[in-house]
C-alpha positions in Angstrom: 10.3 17.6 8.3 9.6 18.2 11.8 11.9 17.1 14.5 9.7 15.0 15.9 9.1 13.2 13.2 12.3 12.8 12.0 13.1 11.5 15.3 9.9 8.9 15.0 11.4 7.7 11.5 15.0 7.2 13.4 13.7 5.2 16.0 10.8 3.3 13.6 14.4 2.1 11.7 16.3 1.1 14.3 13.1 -1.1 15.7 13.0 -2.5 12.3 16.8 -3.3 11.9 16.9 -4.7 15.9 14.1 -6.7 15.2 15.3 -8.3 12.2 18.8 -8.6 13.3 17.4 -10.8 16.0 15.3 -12.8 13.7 17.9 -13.5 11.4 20.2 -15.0 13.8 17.2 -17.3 14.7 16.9 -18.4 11.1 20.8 -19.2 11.0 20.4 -21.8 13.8 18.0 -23.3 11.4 20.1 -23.0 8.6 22.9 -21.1 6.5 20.3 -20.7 3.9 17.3 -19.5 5.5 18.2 -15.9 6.2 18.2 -15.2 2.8 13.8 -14.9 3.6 15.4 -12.0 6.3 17.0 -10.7 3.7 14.2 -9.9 1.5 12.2 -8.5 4.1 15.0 -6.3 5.6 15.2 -4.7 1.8 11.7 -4.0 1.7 11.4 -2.7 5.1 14.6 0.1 4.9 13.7 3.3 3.5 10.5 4.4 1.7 8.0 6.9 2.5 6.8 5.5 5.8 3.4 6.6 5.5 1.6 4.5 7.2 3.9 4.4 10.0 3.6 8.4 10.2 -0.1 8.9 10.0 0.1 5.9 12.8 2.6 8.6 14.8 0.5 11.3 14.3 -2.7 9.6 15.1 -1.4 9.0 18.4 0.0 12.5 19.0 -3.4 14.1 17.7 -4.7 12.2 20.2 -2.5 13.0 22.8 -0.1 10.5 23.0 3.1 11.7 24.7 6.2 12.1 22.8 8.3 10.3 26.0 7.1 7.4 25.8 7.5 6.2 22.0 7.8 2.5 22.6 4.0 1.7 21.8 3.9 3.7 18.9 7.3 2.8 17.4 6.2 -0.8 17.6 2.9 0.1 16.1 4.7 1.6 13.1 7.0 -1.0 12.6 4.0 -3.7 12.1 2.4 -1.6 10.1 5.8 -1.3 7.7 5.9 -4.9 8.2 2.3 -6.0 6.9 2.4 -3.5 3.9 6.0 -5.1 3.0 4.0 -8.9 3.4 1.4 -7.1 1.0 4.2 -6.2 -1.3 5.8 -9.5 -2.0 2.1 -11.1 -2.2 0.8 -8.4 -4.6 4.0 -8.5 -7.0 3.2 -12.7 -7.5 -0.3 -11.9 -8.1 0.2 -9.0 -10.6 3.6 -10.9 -12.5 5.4 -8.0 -11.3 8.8 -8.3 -11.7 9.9 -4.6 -10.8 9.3 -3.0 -7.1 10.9 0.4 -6.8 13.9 0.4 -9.8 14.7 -3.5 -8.5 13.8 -6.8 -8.8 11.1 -8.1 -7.0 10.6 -10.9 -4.1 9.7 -13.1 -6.1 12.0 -12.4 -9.1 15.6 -11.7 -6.4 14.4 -15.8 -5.5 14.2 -16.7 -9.5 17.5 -14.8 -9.5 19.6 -16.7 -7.1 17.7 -20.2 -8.2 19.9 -19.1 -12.1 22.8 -18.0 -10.5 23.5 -20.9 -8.1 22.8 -23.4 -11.0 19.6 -25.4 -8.9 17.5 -28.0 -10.9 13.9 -27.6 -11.9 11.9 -24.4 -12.5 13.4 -21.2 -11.5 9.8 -19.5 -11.5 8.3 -21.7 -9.7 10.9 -21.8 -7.2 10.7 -17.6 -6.7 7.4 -17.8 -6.2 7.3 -20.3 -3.6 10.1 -18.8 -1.8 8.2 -15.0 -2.1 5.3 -16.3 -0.5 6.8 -17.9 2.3 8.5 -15.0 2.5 5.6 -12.7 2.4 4.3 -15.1 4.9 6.9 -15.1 7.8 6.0 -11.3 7.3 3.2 -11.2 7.9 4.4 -13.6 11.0 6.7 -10.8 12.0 3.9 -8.2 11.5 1.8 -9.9 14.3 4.5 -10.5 16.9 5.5 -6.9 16.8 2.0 -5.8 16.9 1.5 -8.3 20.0 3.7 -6.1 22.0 1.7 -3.0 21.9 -0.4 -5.0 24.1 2.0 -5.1 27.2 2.6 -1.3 26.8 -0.9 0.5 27.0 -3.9 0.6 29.1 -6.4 -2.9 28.2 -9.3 -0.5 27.2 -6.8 1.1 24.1 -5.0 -1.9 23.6 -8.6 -3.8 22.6 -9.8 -1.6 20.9 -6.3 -1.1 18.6 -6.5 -4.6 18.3 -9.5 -4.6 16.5 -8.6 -2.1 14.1 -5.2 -4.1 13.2 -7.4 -7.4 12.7 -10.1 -5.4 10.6 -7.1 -3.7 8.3 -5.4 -7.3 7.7 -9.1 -8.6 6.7 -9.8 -6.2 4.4 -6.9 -6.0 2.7 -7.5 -9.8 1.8 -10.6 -9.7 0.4 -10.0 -6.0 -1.4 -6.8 -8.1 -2.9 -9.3 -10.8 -3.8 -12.3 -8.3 -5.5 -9.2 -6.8 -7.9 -8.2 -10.6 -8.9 -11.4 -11.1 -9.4 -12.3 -8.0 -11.2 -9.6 -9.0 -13.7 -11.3 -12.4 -14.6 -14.6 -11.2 -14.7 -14.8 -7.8 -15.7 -15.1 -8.1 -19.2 -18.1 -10.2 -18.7 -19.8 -8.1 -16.3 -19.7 -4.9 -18.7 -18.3 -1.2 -18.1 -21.9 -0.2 -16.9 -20.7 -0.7 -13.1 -16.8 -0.3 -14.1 -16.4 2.3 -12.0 -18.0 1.8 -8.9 -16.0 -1.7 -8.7 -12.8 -0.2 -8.9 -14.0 2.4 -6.3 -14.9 -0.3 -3.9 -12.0 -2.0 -4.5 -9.1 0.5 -4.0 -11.4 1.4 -0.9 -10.4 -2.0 0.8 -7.3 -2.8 -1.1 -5.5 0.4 -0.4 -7.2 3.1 1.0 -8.4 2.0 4.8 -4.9 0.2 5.3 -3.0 2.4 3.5 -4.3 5.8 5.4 -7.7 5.1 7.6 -6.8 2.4 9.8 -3.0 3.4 10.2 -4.3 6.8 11.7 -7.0 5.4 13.9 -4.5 2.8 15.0 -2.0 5.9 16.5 -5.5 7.1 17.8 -6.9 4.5 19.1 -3.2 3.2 21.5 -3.2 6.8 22.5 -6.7 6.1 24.2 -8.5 8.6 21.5 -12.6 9.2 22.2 -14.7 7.5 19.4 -15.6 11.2 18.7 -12.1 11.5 17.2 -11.5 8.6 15.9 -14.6 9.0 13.4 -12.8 12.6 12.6 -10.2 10.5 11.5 -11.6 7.9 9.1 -13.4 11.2 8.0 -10.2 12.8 6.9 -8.1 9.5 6.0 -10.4 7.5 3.9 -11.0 9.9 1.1 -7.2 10.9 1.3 -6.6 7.3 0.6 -9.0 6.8 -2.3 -7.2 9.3 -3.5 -3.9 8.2 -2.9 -4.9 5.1 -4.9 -6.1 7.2 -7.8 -3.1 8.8 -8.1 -1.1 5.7 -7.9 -3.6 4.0 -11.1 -2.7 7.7 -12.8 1.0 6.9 -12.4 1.0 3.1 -13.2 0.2 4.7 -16.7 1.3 7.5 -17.2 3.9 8.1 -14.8 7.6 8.5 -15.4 9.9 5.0 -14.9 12.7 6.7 -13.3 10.3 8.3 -10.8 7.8 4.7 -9.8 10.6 2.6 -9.8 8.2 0.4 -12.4 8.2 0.0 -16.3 5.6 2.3 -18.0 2.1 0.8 -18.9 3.2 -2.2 -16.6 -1.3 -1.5 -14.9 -2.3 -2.4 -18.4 -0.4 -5.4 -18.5 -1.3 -6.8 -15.5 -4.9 -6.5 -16.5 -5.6 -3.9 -13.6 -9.0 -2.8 -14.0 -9.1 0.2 -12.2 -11.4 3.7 -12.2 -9.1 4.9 -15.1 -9.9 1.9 -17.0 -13.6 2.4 -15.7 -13.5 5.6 -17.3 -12.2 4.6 -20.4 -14.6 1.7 -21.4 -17.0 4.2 -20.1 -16.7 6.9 -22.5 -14.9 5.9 -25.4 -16.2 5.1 -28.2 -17.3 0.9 -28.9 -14.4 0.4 -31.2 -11.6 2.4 -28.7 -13.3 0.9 -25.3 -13.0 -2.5 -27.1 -9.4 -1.8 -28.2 -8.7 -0.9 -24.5 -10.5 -3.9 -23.3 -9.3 -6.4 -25.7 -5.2 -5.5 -24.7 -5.5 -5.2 -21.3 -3.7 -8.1 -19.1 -1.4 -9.2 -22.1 1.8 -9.5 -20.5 4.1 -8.7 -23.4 1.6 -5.8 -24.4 3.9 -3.6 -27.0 4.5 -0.1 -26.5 3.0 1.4 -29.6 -0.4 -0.3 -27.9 0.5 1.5 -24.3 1.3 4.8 -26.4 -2.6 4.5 -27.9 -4.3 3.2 -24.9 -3.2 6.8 -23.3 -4.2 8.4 -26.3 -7.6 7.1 -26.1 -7.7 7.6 -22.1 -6.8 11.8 -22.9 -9.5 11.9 -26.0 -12.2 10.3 -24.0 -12.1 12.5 -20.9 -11.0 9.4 -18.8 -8.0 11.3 -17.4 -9.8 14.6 -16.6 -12.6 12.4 -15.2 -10.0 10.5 -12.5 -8.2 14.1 -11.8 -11.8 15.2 -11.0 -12.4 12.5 -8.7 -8.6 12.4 -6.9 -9.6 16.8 -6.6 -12.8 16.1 -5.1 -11.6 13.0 -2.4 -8.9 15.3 -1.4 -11.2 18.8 -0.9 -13.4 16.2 1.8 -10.4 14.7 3.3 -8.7 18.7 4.0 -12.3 19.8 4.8 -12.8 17.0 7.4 -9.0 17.7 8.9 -9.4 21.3 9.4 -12.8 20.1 11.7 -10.1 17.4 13.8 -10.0 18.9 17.3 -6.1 17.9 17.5 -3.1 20.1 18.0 -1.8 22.5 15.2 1.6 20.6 15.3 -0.1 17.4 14.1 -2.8 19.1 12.1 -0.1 20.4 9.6 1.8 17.4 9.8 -1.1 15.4 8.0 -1.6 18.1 5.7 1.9 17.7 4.7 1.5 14.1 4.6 -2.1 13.9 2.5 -0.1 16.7 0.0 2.7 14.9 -0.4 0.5 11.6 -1.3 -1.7 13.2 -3.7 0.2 15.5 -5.6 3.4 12.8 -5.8 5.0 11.5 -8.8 6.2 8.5 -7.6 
């Protein structure tokens, strides 16, 4: 890691913990119980990869941003950690996730402390309803840091950041709404199109505000030409389709200790993604409908999980998705080494789209 960036990462914490710090005394004059929504956050928001706060950084120095005057940038980062920890807690009620990186949940830490203090009524109920207000205030927080980039760059950048930060929260809805709804309806619409709606979804679910917009964002507060800006989405939008990939590939086959999640838990959350596009693509009717018939069963056993990756290796489904994750990331390293940016940031998001793809967790 490059000084620079490990400097960025410093800072991006400490605007993270300062901000929170100040929020939570906030939420103590309403009450002694309220910062416990802080507290969440604050446990989602320390550590991690920060990738989308990097790709933000180096958007902005491939752009020539300067590296003296970090405050824009460092707030940029921080409401981009901010709305993908808002996503989090959302995305964990919706999927009946109970695991995010080797510990409970939002939603599950709330269900925890409703047992443990001995409160009446549901438990469940009462973690989910404190998750989403959670993710809520988040997403809260997420906008009035992002509101300050405003007062620190020129009007002409700070527009036209804006409206990449307002496109990125949009999508993300609606690509959160296509995979709910490809759950439901899936089965009936048949695994003709299987694929190409899982591609479209993970395209506005993950990849633009997991890669794309976070490096356009850096680009565009740094006052980048449209020219270059295009050359970004160019390199960040495949990277991130196949970031996604590889994240499907691991929520079946990947190691627990390494994603921080039980194995098989895709399969039962129903997640009807490219790999299980594949699948109920080319396996054969009885397998495809073996796949189909156990996805989304929450208590799915393992001996089903263990033949469900059997069938995925037999059918090709895996070498298919490892074709497709190869082929996004030759375009996005094609369209990087045409970005007329500085070699310092250059190999920085090559390090940064390697680390994504070829990770194991």
């Amino acid at each position: 890691m490059s000084r620079l960036q490990a400097e960025f990462i410093e800072l991006l914490a400490e605007e993270l913990q300062g901000f929170l710090a100040a929020k939570r005394i906030e939420l103590l004059k309403i009450s002694t119980d309220a910062p416990a929504l802080i507290d969440t956050i604050a446990g989602l928001v320390t550590g991690g990869k920060r990738m989308r706060a990097l790709l933000c950084y180096w958007g902005w120095r491939g752009a020539g941003g300067p590296t003296d005057s970090t405050a824009p940038i460092s707030n940029a980062g921080a409401a981009l950690e901010l709305f993908q920890a808002a996503a989090l807690i959302h995305d964990d009620i919706i999927d009946r996730s109970d695991i995010r990186r080797g510990a409970p949940s939002v939603h599950r830490q709330f269900s925890q402390l409703h047992q443990r203090q001995r409160w009446s009524l549901d438990p469940e109920r009462f973690g989910h309803a404190a998750a989403i207000l959670a993710g809520d205030l988040c997403l809260s927080f997420s906008e009035e840091v992002f509101a300050e980039v405003a007062a620190t760059v020129a009007a002409p950048a700070a527009a036209r950041a804006r409206t990449v930060f307002n496109t990125m929260r949009a999508e993300v809805m609606a690509g959160q709404y296509l995979d709910i709804l490809e759950e439901v309806a899936g089965p009936s619409r048949g695994a003709a199109g299987a694929v190409e709606r899982a591609q479209s979804i993970i395209r506005f679910k993950s990849a633009k505000y997991s890669t794309e917009h976070p490096l356009v964002l850096g680009g565009a507060l740094a006052g980048g030409s449209a020219e270059l800006l295009r050359g970004y989405s160019d390199f960040a939008l495949p990277l991130g389709e196949a970031f996604q990939l590889r994240d499907d590939m691991l929520g079946v086959f990947g190691d627990p200790q390494s994603t921080g999640k039980p194995a098989g838990d895709d399969l039962r959350e129903g997640k009807r993604t490219v790999l299980i596009g594949y699948t109920l693509q080319l396996a054969s009717k009885t397998e495809a409908e073996f796949v189909d018939q156990r996805l989304g069963i929450p208590d799915l056993p393992e001996p089903d999980i263990a033949r469900i990756r059997e069938i995925m290796q037999e059918c090709g489904a895996v070498t298919s998705t490892e074709a497709l994750i190869e082929s996004y990331q030759q375009t996005a390293m094609t369209a990087l080494q045409a970005l007329p940016i500085d070699q310092t940031s250059s190999r920085a998001l090559g390090s940064i789209a390697q680390a994504a793809v070829q990770r194991t967790s």
